[in-house]
C-alpha positions as CSV (number, residue, x, y, z in Angstrom):
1,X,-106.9,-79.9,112.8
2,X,-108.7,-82.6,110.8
3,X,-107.0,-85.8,111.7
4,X,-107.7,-87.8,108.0
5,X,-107.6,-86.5,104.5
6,X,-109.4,-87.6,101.5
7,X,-107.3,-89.8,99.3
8,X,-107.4,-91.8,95.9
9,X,-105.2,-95.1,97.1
10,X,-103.4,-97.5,94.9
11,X,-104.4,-100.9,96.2
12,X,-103.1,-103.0,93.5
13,X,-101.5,-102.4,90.3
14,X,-103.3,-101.8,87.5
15,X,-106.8,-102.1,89.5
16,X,-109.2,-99.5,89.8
17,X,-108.1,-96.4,92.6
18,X,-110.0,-96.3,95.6
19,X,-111.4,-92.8,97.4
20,X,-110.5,-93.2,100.7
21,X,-110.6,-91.2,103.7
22,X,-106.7,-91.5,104.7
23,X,-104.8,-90.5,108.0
24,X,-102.7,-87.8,107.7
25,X,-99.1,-88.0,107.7
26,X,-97.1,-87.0,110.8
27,X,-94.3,-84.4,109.6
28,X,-90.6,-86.0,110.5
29,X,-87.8,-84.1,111.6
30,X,-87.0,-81.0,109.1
31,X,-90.3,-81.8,107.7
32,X,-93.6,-80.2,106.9
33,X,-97.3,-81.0,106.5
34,X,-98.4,-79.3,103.6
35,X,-102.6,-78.8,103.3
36,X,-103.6,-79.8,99.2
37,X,-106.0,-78.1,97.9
38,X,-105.8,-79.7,94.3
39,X,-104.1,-81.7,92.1
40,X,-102.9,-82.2,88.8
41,X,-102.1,-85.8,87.6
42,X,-100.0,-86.6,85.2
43,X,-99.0,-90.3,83.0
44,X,-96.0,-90.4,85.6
45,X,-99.3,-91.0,88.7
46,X,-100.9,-93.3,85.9
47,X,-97.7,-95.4,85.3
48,X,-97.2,-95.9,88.7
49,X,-100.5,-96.9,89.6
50,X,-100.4,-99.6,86.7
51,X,-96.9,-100.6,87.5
52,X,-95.8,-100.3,84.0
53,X,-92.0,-99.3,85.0
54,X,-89.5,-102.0,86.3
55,X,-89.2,-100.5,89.7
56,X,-92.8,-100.9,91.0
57,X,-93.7,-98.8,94.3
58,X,-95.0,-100.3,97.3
59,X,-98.4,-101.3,98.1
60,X,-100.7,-99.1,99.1
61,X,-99.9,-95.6,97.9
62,X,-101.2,-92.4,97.2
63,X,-100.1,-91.3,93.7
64,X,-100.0,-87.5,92.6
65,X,-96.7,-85.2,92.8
66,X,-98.4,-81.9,91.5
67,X,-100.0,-80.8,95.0
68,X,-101.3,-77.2,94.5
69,X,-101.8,-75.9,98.0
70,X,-99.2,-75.0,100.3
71,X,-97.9,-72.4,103.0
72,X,-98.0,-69.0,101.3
73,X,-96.8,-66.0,101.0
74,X,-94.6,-66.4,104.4
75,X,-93.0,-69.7,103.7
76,X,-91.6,-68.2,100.1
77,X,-89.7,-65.7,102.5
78,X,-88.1,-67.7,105.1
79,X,-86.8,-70.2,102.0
80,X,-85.2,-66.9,100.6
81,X,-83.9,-65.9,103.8
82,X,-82.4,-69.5,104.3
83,X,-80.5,-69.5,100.9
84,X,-83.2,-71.5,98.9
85,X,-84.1,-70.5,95.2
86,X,-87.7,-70.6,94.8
87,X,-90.9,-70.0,92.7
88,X,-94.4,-69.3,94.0
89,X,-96.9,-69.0,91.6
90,X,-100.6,-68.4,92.3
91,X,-103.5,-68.5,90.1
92,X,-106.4,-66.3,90.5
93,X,-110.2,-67.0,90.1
94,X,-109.8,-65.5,86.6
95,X,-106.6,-67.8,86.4
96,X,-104.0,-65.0,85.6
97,X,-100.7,-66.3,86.7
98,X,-99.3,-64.1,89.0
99,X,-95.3,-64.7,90.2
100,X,-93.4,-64.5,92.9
101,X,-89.7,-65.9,91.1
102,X,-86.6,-65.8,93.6
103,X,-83.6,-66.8,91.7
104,X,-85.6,-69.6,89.3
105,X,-84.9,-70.5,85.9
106,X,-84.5,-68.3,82.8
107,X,-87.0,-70.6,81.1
108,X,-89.7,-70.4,83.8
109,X,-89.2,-66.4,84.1
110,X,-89.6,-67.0,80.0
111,X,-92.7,-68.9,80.4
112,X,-94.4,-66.6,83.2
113,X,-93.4,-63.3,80.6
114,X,-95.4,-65.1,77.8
115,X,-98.7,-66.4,80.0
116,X,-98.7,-62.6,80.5
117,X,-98.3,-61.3,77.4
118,X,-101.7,-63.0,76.7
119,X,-98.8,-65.4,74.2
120,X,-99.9,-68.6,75.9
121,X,-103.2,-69.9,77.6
122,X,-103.4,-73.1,79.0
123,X,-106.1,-75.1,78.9
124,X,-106.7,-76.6,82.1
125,X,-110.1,-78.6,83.1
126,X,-111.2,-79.0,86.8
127,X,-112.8,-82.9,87.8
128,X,-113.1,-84.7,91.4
129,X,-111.1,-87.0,92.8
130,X,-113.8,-89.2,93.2
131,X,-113.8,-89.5,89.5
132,X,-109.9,-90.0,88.9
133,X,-110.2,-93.5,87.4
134,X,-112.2,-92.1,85.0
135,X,-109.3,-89.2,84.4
136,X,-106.9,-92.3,84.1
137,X,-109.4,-93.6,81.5
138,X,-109.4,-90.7,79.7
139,X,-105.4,-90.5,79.7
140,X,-104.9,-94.1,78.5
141,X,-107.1,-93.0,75.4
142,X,-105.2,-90.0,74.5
143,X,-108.3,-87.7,75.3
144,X,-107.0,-85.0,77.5
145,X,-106.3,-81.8,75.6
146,X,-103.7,-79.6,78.1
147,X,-104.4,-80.1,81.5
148,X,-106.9,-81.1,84.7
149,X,-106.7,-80.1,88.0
150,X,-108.4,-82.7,90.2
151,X,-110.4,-80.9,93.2
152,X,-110.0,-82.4,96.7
C-alpha cells in the first residue's frame, strides 16, 4: 500500500494552497482509511483556507469534506447489518446516478427519483488538484456554474 497521498495543504491562511505529497493517515481505533478518488470543494474548503470564520482551524491542513471514493458495495452492507442508515450513490462513466438508499431521507430518495426521471441534470466540471487555487479563484469571482469534481 502506497505510504503518501497527494494533497493540496493549507499552509497559511489566506495564502496560496500547496500540492503536496502528504503521509497518509494511520486509522485510530473504530476507524477507517478511506482511499479518494475525487473531490468536490465547496466555499465551506475556501472559507477555511482563508480563515474568514472566527474559529480558525489549525495550521497545516488539508481542506475538502466531499471525498468521492470509498469502500463499496460491501461496506454499505455491514453499516445495514450494524443498525446504520445509509446512502451509497455511484455515478457511472455516462454519469447516471444509480442508488443504493437504506433508510435515508425522503428528500434524497426525492432527489435521486427526479435525476432519473431525466427532471434534473447537474452540471458538474472535472479540474486537477494541482490547479485548485485557481478553482478557489474562480469561486471568489462567482464563476462556477453547478459543480467541479477535483481529480486526484
Amino acid at each position: 500500500m502506497n505510504q503518501t497521498m497527494k494533497a493540496a495543504v493549507v499552509h497559511a491562511l489566506g495564502e496560496p494552497l500547496r500540492i503536496e505529497e502528504v503521509k497518509l493517515p494511520l486509522p485510530g481505533p473504530g476507524q477507517i482509511l478511506v482511499k479518494i478518488e475525487a473531490s468536490g470543494v465547496c466555499h465551506t474548503d475556501l472559507h477555511a483556507a482563508e480563515g474568514d470564520w472566527p474559529a480558525k482551524p489549525s495550521l497545516p491542513f488539508i481542506p475538502g469534506y466531499k471525498g468521492v471514493g470509498g469502500l463499496g458495495h460491501v461496506a454499505v452492507q455491514y453499516a445495514r447489518a450494524m443498525g446504520l442508515h445509509v446512502a451509497a450513490i455511484d455515478v457511472d462513466d455516462a454519469e447516471m446516478i444509480q442508488r443504493d438508499i437504506g433508510g435515508a431521507r425522503a428528500d434524497l430518495q426525492e432527489a435521486l427519483d427526479f435525476a432519473e426521471e431525466g427532471l434534473v441534470k447537474a452540471t458538474i466540471h472535472r479540474d486537477k488538484l494541482d490547479n485548485i487555487n485557481g478553482i478557489f479563484d474562480q469561486m471568489r469571482a462567482g464563476k462556477i456554474e453547478g459543480r467541479i469534481v477535483v481529480e486526484i
